[in-house]
Backbone as numpy.savetxt, mean C-alpha at the origin, in Angstrom:
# Nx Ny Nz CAx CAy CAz Cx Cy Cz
-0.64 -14.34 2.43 -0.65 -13.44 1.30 0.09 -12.18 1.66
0.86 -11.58 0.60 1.66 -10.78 1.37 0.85 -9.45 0.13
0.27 -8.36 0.66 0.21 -7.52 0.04 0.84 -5.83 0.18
1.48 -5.73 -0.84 2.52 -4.71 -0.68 2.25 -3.46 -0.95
2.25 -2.54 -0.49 1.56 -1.27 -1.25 2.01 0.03 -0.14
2.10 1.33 -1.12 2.12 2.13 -0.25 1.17 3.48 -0.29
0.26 4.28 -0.03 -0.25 4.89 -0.32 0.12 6.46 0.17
0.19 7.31 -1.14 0.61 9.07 -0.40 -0.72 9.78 -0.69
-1.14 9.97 0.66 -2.38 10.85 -0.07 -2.14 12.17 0.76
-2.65 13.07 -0.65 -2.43 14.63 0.06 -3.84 15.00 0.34
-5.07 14.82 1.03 -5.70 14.89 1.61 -6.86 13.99 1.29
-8.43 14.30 1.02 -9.26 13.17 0.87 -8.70 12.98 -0.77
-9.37 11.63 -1.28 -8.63 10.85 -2.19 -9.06 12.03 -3.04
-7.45 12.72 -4.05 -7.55 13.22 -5.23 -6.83 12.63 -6.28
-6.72 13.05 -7.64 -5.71 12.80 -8.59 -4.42 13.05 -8.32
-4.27 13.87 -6.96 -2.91 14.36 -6.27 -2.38 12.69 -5.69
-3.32 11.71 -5.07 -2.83 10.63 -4.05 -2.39 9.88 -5.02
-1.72 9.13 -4.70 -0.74 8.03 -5.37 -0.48 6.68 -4.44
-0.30 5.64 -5.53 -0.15 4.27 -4.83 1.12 3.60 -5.88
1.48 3.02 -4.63 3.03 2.35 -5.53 2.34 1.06 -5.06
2.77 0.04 -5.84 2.44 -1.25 -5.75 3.52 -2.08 -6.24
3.49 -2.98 -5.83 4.84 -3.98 -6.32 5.40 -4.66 -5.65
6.06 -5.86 -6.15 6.83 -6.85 -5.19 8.63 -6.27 -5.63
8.81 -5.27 -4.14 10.89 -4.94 -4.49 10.73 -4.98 -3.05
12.20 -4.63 -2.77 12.59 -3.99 -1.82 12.95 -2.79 -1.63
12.87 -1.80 -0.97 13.73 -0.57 -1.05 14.72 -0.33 -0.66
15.41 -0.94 -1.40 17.05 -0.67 -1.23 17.72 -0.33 -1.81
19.02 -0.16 -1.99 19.84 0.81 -2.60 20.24 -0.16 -3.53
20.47 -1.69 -3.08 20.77 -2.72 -3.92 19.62 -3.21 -4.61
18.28 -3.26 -4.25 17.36 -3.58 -4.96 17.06 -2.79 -6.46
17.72 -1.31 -5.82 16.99 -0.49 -7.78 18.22 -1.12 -8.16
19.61 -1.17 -7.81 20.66 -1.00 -8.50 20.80 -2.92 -9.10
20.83 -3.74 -8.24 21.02 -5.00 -8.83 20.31 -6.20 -8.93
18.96 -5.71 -8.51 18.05 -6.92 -8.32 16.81 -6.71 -9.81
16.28 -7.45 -10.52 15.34 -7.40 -11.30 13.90 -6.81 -9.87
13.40 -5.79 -10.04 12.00 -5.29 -9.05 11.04 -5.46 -10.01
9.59 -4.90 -9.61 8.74 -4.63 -10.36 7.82 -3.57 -9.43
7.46 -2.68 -9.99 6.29 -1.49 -9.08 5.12 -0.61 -9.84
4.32 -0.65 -10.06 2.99 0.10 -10.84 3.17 1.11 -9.78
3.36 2.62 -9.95 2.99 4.06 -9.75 1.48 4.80 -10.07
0.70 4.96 -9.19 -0.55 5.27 -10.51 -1.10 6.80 -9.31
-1.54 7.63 -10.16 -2.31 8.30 -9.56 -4.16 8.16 -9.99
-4.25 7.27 -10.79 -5.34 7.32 -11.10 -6.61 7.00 -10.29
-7.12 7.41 -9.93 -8.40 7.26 -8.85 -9.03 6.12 -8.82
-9.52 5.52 -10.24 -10.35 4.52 -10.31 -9.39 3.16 -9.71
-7.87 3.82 -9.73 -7.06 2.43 -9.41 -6.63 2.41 -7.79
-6.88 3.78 -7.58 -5.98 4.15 -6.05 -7.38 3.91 -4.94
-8.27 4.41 -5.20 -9.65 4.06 -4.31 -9.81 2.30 -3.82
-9.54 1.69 -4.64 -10.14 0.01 -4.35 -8.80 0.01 -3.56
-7.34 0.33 -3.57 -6.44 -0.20 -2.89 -6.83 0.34 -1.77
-6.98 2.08 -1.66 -7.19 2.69 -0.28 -8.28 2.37 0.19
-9.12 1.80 -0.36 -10.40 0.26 0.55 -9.65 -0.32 1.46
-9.05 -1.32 0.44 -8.48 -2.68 1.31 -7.69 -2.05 2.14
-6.92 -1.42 2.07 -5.69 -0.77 3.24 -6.42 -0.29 4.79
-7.48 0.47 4.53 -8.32 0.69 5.20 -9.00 -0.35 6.12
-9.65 -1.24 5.33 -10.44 -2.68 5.88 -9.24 -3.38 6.80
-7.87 -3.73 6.18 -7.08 -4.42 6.81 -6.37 -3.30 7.94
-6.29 -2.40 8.14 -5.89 -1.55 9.15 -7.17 -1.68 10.49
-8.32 -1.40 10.10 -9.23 -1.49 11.13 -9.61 -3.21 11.79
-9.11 -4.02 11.00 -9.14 -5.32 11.88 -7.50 -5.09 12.53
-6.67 -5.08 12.10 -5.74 -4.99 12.78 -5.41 -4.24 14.17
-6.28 -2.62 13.87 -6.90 -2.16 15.09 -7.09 -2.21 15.95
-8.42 -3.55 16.07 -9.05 -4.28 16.93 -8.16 -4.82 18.27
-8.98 -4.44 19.40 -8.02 -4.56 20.59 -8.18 -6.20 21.10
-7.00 -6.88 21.11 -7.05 -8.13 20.87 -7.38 -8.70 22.91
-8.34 -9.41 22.37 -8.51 -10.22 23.95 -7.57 -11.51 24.12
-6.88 -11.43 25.30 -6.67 -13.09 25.26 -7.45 -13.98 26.47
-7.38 -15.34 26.48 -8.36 -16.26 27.54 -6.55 -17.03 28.18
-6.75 -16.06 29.41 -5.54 -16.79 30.40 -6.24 -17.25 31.90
């Protein structure tokens, strides 16, 4: 699953933080010749559940990986 997202937050979550969401690329050729798609939102009720998951998947990723050699 590929989930794409970027989050700007200007300090703990306000109506200031923002989340871009969407399947593009950022490229110069992507705005200019590719069909993209991206939701912008500052809205809280929408930016909190993403800055969950971002969160959840950052702290397993975290995790200091053991290996068995």
């Amino acid at each position: 699953m590929k989930f794409a997202l970027a989050l700007f937050a200007v300090g703990s979550l306000s109506a200031q933080d923002l989340l871009r969401s969407g399947r593009d690329n950022w490229t110069r050729s992507a705005a200019t010749k590719n069909d993209e798609n991206i939701v912008v939102t500052n809205n809280p009720k929408i930016v909190k559940p993403f800055t969950g998951k971002f969160n959840e998947l950052w702290r397993q990723r975290a995790k200091p990986r053991t290996t068995n050699r």
